[in-house]
N, CA, C and O of each residue as an XYZ file, in Angstrom:
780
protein
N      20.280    -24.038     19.863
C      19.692    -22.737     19.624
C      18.647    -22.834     18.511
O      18.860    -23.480     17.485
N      17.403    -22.109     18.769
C      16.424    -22.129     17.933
C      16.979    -21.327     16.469
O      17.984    -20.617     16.523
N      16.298    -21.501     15.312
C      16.377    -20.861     14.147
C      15.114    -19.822     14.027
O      13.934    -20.173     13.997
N      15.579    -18.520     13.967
C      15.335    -17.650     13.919
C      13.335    -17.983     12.819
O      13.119    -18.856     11.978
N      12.660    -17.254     13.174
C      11.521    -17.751     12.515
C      11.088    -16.798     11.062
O      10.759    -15.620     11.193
N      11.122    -17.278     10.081
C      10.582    -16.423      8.445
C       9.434    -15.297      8.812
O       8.470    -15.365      9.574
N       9.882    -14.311      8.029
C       9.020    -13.070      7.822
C       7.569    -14.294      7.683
O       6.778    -14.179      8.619
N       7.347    -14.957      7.047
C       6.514    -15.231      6.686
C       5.403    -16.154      7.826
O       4.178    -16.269      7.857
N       6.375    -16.635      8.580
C       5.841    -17.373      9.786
C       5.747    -16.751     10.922
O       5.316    -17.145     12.006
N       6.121    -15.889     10.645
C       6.122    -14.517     11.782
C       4.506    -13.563     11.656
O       3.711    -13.215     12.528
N       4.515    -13.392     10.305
C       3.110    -13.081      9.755
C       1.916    -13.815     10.478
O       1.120    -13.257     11.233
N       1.908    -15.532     10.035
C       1.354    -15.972      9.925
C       0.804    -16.242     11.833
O      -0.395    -16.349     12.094
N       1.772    -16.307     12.839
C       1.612    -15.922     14.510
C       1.041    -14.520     14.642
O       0.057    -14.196     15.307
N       1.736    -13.827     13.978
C       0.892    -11.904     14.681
C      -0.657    -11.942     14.576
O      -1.325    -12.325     13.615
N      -0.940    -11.623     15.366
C      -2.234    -11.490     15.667
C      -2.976    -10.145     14.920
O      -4.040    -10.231     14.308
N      -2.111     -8.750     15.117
C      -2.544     -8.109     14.908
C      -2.492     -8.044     13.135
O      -3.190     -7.342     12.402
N      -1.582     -8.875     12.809
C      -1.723     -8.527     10.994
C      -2.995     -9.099     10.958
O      -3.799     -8.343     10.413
N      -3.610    -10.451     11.442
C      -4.712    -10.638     11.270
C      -5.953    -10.076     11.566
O      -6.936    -10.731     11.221
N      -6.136     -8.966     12.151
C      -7.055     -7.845     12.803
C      -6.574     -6.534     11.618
O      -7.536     -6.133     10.963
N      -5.814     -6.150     11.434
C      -5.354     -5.271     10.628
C      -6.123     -5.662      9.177
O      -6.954     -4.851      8.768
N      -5.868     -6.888      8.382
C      -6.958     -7.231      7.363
C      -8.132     -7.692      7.980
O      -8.993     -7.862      7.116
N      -8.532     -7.966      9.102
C     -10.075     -7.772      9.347
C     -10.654     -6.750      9.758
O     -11.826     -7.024     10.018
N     -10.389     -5.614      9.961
C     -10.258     -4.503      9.546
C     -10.685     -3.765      8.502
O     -11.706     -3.125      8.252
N      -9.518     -4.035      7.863
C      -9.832     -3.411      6.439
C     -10.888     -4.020      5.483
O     -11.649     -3.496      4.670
N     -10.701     -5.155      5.812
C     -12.330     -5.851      5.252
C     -13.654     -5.517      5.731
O     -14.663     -5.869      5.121
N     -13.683     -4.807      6.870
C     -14.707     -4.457      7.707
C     -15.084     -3.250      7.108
O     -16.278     -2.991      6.956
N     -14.420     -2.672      6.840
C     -14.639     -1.140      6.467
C     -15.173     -1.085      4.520
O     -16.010     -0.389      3.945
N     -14.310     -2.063      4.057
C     -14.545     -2.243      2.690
C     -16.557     -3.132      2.723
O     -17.489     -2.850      1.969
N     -16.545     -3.900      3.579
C     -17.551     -4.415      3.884
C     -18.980     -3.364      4.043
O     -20.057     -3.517      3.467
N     -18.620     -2.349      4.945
C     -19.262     -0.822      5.276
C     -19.848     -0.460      3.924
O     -20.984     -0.678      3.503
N     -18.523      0.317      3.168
C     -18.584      1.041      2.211
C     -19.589      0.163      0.971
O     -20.393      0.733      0.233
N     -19.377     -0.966      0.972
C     -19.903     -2.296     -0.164
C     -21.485     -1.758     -0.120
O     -22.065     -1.152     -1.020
N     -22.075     -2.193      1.323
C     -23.088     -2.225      1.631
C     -24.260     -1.036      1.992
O     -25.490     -1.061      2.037
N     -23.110      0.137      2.249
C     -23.872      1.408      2.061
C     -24.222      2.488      1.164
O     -24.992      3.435      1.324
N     -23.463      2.135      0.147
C     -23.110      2.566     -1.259
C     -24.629      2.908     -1.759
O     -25.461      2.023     -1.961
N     -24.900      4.395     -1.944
C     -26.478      4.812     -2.635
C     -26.416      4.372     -4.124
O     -25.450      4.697     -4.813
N     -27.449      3.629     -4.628
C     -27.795      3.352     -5.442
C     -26.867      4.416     -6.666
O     -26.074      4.131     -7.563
N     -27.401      5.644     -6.189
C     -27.112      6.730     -7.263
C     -25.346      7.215     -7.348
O     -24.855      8.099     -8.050
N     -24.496      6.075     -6.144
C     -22.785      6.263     -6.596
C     -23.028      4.873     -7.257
O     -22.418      4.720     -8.315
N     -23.647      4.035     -6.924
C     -23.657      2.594     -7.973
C     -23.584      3.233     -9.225
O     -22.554      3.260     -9.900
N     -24.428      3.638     -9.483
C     -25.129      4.101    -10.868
C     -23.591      4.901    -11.708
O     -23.172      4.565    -12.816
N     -23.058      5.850    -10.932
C     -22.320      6.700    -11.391
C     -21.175      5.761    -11.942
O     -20.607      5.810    -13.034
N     -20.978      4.821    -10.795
C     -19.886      4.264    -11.203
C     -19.683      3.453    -12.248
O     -18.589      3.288    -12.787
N     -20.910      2.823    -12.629
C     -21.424      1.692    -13.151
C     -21.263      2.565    -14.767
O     -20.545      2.039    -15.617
N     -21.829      3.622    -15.022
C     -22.008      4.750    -16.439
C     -19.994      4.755    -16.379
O     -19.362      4.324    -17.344
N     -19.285      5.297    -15.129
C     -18.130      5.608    -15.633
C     -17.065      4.046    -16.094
O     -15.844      4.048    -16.254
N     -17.746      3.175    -16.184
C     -16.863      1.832    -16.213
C     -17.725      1.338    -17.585
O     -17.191      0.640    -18.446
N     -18.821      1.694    -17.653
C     -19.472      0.822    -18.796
C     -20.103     -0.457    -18.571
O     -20.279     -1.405    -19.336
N     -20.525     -0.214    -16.878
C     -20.563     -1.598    -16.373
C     -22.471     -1.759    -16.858
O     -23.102     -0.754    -16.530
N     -23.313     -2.855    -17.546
C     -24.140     -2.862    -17.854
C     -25.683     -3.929    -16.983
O     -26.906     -3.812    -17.055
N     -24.668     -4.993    -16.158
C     -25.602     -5.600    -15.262
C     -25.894     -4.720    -13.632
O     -25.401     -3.648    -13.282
N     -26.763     -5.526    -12.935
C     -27.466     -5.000    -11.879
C     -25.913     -4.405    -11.079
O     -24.852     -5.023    -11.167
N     -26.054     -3.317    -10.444
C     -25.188     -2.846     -9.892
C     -25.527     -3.700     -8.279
O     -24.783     -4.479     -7.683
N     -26.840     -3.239     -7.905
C     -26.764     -3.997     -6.362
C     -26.956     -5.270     -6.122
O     -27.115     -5.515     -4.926
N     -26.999     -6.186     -6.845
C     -26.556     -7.781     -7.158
C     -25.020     -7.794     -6.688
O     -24.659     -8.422     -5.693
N     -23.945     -6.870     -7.683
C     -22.792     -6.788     -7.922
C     -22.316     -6.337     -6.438
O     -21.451     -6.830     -5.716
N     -23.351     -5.008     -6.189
C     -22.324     -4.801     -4.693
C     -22.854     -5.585     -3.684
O     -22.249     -5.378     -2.631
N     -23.840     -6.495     -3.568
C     -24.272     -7.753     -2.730
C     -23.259     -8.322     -2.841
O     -22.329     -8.162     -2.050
N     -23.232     -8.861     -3.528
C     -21.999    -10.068     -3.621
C     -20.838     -9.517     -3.015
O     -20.300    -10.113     -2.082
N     -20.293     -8.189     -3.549
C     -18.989     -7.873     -3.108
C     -18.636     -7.659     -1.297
O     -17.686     -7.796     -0.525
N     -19.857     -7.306     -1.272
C     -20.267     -6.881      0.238
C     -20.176     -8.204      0.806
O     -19.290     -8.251      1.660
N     -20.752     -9.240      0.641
C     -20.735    -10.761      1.250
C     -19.405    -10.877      1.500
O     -18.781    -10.734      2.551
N     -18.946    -11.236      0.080
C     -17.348    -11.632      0.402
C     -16.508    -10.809      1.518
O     -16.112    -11.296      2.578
N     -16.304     -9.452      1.082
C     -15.456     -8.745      2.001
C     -16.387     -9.283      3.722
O     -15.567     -9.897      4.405
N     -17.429     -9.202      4.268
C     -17.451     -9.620      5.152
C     -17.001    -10.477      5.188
O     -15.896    -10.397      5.725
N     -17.380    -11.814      4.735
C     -16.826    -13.060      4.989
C     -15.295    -12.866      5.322
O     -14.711    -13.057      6.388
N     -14.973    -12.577      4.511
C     -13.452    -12.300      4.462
C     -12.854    -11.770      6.036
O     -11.814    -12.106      6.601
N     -14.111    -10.661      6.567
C     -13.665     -9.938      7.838
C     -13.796    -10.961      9.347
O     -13.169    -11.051     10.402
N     -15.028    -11.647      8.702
C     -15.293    -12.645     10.094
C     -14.226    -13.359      9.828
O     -13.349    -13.287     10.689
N     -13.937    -14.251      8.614
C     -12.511    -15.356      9.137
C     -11.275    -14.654     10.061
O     -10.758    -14.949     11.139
N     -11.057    -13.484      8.991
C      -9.569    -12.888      9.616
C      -9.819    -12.401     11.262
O      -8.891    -12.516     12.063
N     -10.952    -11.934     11.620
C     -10.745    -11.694     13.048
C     -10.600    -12.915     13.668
O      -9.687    -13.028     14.486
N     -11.559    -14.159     13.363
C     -11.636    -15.176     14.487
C      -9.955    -15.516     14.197
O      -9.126    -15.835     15.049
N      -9.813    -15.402     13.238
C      -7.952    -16.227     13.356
C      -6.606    -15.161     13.942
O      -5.446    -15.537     14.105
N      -7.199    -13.608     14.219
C      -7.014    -12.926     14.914
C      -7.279    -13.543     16.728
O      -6.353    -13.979     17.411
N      -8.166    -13.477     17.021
C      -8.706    -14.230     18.141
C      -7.585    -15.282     18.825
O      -6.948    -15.240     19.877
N      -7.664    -16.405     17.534
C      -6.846    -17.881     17.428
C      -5.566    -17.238     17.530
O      -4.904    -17.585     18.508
N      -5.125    -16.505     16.869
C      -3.321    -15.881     17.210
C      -3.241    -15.036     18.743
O      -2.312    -15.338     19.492
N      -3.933    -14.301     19.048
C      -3.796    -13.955     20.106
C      -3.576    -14.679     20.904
O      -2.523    -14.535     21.526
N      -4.759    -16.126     21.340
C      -4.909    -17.141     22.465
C      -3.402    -17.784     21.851
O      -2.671    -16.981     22.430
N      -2.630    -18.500     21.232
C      -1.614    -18.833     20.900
C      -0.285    -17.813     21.580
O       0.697    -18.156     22.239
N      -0.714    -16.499     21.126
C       0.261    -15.525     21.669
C       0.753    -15.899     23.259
O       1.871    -16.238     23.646
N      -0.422    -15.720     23.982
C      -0.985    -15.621     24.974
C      -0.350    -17.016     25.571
O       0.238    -16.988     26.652
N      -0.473    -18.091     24.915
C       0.346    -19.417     25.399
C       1.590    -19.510     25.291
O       2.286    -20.164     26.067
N       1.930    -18.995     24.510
C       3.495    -18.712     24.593
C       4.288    -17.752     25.376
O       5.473    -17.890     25.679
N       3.537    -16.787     25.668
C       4.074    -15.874     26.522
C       4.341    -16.926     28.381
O       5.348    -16.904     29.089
N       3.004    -17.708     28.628
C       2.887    -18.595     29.676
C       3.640    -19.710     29.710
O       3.829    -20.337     30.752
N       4.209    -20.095     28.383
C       4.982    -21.030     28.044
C       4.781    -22.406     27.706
O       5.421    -23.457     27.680
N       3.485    -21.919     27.426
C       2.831    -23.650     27.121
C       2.920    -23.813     25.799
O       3.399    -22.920     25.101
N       2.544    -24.785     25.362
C       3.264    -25.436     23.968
C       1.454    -24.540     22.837
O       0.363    -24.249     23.327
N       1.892    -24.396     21.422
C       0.955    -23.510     20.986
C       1.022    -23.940     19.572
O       2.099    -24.096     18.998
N      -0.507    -24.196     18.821
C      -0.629    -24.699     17.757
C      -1.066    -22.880     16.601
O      -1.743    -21.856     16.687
N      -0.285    -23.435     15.849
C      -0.514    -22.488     14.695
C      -2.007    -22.467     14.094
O      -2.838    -23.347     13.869
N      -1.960    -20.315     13.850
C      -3.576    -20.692     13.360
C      -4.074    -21.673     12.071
O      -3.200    -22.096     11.314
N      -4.972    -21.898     11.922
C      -4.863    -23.139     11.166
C      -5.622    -22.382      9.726
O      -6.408    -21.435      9.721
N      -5.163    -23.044      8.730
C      -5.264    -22.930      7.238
C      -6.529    -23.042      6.608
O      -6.545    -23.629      5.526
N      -7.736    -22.538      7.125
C      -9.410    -23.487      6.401
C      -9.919    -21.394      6.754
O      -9.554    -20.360      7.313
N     -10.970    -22.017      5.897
C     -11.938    -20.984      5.942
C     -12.890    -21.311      6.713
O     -13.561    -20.306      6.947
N     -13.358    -22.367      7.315
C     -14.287    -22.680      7.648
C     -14.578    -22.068      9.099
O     -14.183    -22.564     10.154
N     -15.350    -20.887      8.961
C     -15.645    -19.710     10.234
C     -16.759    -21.086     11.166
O     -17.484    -20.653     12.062
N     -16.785    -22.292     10.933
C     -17.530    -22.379     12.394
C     -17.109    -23.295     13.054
O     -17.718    -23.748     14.024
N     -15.696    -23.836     12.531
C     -14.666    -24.230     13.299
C     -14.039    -23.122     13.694
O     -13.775    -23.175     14.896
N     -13.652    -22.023     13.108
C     -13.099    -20.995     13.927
C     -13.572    -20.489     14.870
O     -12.993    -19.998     15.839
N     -14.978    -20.594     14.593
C     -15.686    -19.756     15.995
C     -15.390    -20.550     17.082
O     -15.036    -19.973     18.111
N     -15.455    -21.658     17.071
C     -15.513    -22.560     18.320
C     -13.989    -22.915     18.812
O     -13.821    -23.350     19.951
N     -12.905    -22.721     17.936
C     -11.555    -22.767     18.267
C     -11.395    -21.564     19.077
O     -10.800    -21.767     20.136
N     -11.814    -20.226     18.833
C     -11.633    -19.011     19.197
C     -11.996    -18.665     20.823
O     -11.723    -17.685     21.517
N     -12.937    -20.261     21.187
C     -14.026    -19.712     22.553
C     -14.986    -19.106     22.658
O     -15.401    -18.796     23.774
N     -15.603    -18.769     21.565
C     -16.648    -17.877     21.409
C     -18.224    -18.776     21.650
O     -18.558    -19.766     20.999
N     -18.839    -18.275     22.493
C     -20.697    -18.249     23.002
C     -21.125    -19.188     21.320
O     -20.874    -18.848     20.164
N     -21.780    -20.324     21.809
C     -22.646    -20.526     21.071
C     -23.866    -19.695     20.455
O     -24.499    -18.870     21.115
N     -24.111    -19.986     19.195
C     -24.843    -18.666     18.762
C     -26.285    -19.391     18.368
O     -26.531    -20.546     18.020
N     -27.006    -18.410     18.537
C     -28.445    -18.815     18.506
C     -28.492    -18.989     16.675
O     -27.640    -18.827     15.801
N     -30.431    -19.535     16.659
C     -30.133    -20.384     14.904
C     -29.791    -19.237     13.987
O     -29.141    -19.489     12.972
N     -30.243    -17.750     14.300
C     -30.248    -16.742     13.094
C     -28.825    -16.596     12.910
O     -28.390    -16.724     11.765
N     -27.793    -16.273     14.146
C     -26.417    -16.183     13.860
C     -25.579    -17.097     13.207
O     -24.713    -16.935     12.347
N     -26.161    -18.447     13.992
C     -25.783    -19.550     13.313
C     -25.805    -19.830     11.675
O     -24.868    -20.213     10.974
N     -27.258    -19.498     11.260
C     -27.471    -19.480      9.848
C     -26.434    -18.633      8.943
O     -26.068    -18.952      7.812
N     -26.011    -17.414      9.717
C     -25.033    -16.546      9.173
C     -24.135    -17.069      9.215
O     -23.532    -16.883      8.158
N     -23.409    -17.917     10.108
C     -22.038    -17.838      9.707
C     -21.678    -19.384      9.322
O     -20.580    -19.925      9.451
N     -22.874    -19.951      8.821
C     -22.837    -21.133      8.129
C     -22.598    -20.931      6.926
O     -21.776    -21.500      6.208
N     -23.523    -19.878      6.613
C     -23.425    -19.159      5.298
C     -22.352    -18.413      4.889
O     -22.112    -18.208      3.699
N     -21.828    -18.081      5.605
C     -20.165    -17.163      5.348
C     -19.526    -18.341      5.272
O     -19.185    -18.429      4.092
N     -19.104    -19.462      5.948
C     -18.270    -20.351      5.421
C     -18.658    -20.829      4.144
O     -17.711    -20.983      3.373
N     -19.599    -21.061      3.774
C     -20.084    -20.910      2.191
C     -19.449    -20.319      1.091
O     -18.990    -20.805      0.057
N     -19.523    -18.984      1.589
C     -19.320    -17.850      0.843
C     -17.604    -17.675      0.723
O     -17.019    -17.034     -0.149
N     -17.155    -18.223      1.541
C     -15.757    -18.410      1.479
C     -15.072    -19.050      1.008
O     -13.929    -18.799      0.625
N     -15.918    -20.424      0.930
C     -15.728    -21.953      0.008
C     -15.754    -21.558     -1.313
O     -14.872    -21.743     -2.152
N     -16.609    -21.110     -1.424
C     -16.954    -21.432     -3.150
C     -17.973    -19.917     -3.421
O     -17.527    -18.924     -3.997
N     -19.315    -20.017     -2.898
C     -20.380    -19.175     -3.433
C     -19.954    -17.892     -3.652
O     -20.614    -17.242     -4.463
N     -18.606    -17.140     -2.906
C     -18.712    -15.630     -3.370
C     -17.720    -15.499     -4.231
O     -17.176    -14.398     -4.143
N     -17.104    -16.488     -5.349
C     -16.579    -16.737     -6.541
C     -16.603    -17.267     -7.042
O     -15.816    -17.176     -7.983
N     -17.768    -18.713     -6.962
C     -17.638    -19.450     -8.165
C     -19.701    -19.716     -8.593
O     -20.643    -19.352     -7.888
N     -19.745    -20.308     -9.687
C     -21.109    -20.949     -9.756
C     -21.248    -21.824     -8.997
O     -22.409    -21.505     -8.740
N     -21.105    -22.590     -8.447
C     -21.102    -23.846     -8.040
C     -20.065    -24.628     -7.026
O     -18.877    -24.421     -7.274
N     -20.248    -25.175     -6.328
C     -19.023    -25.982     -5.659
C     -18.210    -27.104     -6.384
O     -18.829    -27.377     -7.412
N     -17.318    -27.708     -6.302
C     -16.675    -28.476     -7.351
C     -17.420    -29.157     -7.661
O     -17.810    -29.149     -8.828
N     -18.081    -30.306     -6.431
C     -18.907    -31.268     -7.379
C     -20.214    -31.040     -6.567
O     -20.196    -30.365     -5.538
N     -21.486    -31.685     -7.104
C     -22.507    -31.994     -6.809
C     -22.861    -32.508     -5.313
O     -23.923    -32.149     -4.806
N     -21.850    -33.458     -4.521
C     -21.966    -34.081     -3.638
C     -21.740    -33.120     -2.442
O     -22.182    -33.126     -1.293
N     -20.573    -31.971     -3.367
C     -20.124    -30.530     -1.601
C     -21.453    -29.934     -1.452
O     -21.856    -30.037     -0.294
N     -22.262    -29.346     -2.243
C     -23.622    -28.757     -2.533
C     -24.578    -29.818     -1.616
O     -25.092    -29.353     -0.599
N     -24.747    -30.795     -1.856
C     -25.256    -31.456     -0.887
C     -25.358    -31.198      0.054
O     -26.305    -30.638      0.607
N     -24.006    -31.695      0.620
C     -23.271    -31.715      2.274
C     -23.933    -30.058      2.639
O     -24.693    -29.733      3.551
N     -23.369    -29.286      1.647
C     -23.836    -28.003      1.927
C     -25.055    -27.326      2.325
O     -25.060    -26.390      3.125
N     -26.255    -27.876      1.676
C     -27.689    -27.388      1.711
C     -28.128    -28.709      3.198
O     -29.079    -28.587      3.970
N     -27.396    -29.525      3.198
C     -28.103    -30.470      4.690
C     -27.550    -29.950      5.551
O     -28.170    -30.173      6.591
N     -26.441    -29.179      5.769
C     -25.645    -28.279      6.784
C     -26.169    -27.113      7.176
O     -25.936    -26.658      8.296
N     -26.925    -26.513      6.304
C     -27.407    -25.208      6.511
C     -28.943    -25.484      6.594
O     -29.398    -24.636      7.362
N     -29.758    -26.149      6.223
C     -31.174    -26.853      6.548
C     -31.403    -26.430      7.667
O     -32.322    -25.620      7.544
N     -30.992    -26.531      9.075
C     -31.639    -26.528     10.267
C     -31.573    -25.209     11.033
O     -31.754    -25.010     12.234
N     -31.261    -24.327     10.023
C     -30.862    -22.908     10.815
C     -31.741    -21.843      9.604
O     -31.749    -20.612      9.617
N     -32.273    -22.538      8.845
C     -33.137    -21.931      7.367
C     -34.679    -21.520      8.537
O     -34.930    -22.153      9.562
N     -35.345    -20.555      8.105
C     -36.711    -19.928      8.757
C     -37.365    -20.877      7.383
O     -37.056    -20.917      6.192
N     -38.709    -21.793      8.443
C     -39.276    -22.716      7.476
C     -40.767    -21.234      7.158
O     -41.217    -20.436      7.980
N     -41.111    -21.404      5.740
C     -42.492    -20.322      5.381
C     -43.309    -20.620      6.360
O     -42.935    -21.659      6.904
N     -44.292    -20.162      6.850
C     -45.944    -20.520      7.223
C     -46.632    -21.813      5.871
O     -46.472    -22.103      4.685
N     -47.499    -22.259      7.169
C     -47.938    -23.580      6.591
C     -49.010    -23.322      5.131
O     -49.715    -22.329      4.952
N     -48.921    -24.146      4.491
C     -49.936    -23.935      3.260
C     -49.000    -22.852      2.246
O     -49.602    -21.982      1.617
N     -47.578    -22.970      2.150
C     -46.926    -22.643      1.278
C     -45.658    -23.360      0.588
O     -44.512    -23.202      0.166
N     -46.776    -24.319      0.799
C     -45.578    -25.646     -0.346
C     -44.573    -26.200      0.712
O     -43.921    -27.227      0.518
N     -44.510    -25.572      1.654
C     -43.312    -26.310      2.440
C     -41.771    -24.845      2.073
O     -40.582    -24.910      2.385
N     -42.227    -24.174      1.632
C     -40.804    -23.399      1.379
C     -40.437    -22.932      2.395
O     -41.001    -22.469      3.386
N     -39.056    -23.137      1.974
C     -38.273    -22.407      3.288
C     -37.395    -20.626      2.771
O     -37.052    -20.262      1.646
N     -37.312    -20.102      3.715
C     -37.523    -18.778      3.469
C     -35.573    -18.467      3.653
O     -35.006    -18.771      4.702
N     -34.922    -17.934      2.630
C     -33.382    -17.534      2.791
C     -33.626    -15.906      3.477
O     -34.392    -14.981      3.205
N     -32.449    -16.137      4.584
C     -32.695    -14.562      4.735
C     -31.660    -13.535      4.586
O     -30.580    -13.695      5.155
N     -31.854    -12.658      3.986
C     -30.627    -11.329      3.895
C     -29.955    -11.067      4.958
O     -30.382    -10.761      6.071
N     -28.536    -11.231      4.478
C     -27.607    -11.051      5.387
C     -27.198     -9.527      5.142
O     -26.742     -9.219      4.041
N     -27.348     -8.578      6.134
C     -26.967     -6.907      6.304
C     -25.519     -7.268      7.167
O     -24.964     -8.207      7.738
N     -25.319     -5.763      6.818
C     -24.072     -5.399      7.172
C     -24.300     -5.353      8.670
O     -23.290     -5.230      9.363
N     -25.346     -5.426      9.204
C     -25.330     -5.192     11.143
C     -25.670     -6.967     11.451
O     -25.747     -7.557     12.528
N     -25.775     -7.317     10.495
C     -26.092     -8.503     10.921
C     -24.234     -9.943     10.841
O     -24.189    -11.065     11.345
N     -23.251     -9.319     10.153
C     -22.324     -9.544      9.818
C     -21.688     -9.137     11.065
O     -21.248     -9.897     11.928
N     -21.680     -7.345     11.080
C     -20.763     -6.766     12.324
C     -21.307     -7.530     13.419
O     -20.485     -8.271     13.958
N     -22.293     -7.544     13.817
C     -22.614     -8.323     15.337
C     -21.748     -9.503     15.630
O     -21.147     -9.650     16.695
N     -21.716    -10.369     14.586
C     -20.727    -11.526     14.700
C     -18.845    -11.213     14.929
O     -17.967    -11.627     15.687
N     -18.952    -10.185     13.698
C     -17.857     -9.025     13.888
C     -17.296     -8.872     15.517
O     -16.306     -9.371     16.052
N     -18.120     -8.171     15.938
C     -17.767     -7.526     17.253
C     -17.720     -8.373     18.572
O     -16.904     -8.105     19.454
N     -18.653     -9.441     18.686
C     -18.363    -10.446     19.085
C     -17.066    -10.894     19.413
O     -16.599    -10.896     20.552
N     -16.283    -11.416     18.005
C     -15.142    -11.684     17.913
C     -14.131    -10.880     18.480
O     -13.219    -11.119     19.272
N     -14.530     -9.820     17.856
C     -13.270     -8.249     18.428
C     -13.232     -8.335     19.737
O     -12.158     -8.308     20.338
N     -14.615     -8.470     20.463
C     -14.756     -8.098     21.648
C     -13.829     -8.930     22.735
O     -13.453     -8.524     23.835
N     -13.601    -10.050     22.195
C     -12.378    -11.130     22.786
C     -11.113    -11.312     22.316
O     -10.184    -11.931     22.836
N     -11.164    -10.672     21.207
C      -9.769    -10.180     20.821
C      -9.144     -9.400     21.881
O      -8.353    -10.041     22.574
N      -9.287     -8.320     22.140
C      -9.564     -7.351     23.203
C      -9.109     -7.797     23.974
O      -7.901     -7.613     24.120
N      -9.854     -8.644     24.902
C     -10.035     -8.962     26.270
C      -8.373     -9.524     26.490
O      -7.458     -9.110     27.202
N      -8.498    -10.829     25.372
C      -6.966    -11.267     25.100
C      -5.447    -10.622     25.160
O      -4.347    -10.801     25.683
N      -6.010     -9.926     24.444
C      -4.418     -8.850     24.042
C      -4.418     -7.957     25.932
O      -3.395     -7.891     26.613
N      -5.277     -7.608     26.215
C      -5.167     -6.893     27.164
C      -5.353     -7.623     28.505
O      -5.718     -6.921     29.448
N      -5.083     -9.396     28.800
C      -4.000     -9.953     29.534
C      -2.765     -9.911     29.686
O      -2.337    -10.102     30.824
N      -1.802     -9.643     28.565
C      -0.702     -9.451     29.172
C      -0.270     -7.845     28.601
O       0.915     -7.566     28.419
N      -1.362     -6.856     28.350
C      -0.746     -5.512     29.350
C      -1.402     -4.720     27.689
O      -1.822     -3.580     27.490
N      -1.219     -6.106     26.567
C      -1.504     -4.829     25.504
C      -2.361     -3.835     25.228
O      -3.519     -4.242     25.315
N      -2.283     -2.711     24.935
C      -3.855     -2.163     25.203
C      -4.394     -2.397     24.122
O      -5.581     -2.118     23.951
């Protein structure tokens, strides 16, 4: 007889706890990014807060997305697992990394053209290290990092040094990847009957 499985490993299979915090990151993600200057401001006078407010809610806004794309695709990854077990085939646990572009591709999800791509190269980034620390541990991850993301960068027009141009990541540009994901979440759960 099997041993009964831990609250905690039970967590870690549900699909929907993982949609439930991508979710709520989605919405915190919303609010981050739509926030008028003039509730920045308010908030910023009622805290005593003295640097750039929309730097501050950039950043915060990054992360919580980031945060929303991992948890759905591993939403995604628990479902298809669900989904194998219900069929009875043998089923690997979602796996432990942040790294959204192994998840994307564990999940089944459409190869994504270079702009999406650039995004969610950059969210695994932002998950690693950039949307809490200065720096990556050492010199050599930064590397790996900037030659990884190189080929999905918009190069300037010619006769400008060669620069390459970073581009702003919006909140519709996050959800698209977002919904994507959801959209096969979905499909999943509602093979064997869930709505």
């Amino acid at each position: 007889m099997k041993e009964p499985l831990s609250i905690g490993e039970m967590r870690r299979r549900a699909p929907l706890h993982y949609w439930a915090k991508a979710d709520n990151a989605r919405f915190s993600a919303a609010l981050l990014a739509k926030a008028s200057p003039e509730v920045r401001s308010r908030t910023a006078s009622a805290i005593h807060y003295g640097s750039s407010t929309g730097i501050a809610a950039q950043e915060a806004f990054l992360r919580e997305a980031a945060n929303s794309l991992e948890l759905i695709l591993k939403a995604v990854i628990a479902q298809m697992a669900e989904n194998a077990r219900c069929r009875g085939e043998e089923t690997h646990p979602v796996p432990a990394t942040h790294n959204v572009v192994q998840l994307w591709r564990m999940a089944g999800l459409k190869k994504l053209k270079r702009y999406d791509m650039y995004r969610l190269v950059r969210t695994k980034h932002i998950l690693a290290w950039s949307g809490r620390y200065g720096a990556p541990k050492n010199d050599s991850d930064y590397d790996k990092e900037h030659t990884e993301i190189l080929p999905y960068l918009l190069k300037a027009q010619a006769g400008s040094l060669g620069a390459t141009k970073v581009e702003v990541i919006s909140f519709e540009d996050f959800d698209s990847l977002y919904s994507r994901a959801f959209e096969r979440f979905s499909i999943l759960q509602g093979e064997f009957g869930i709505p």
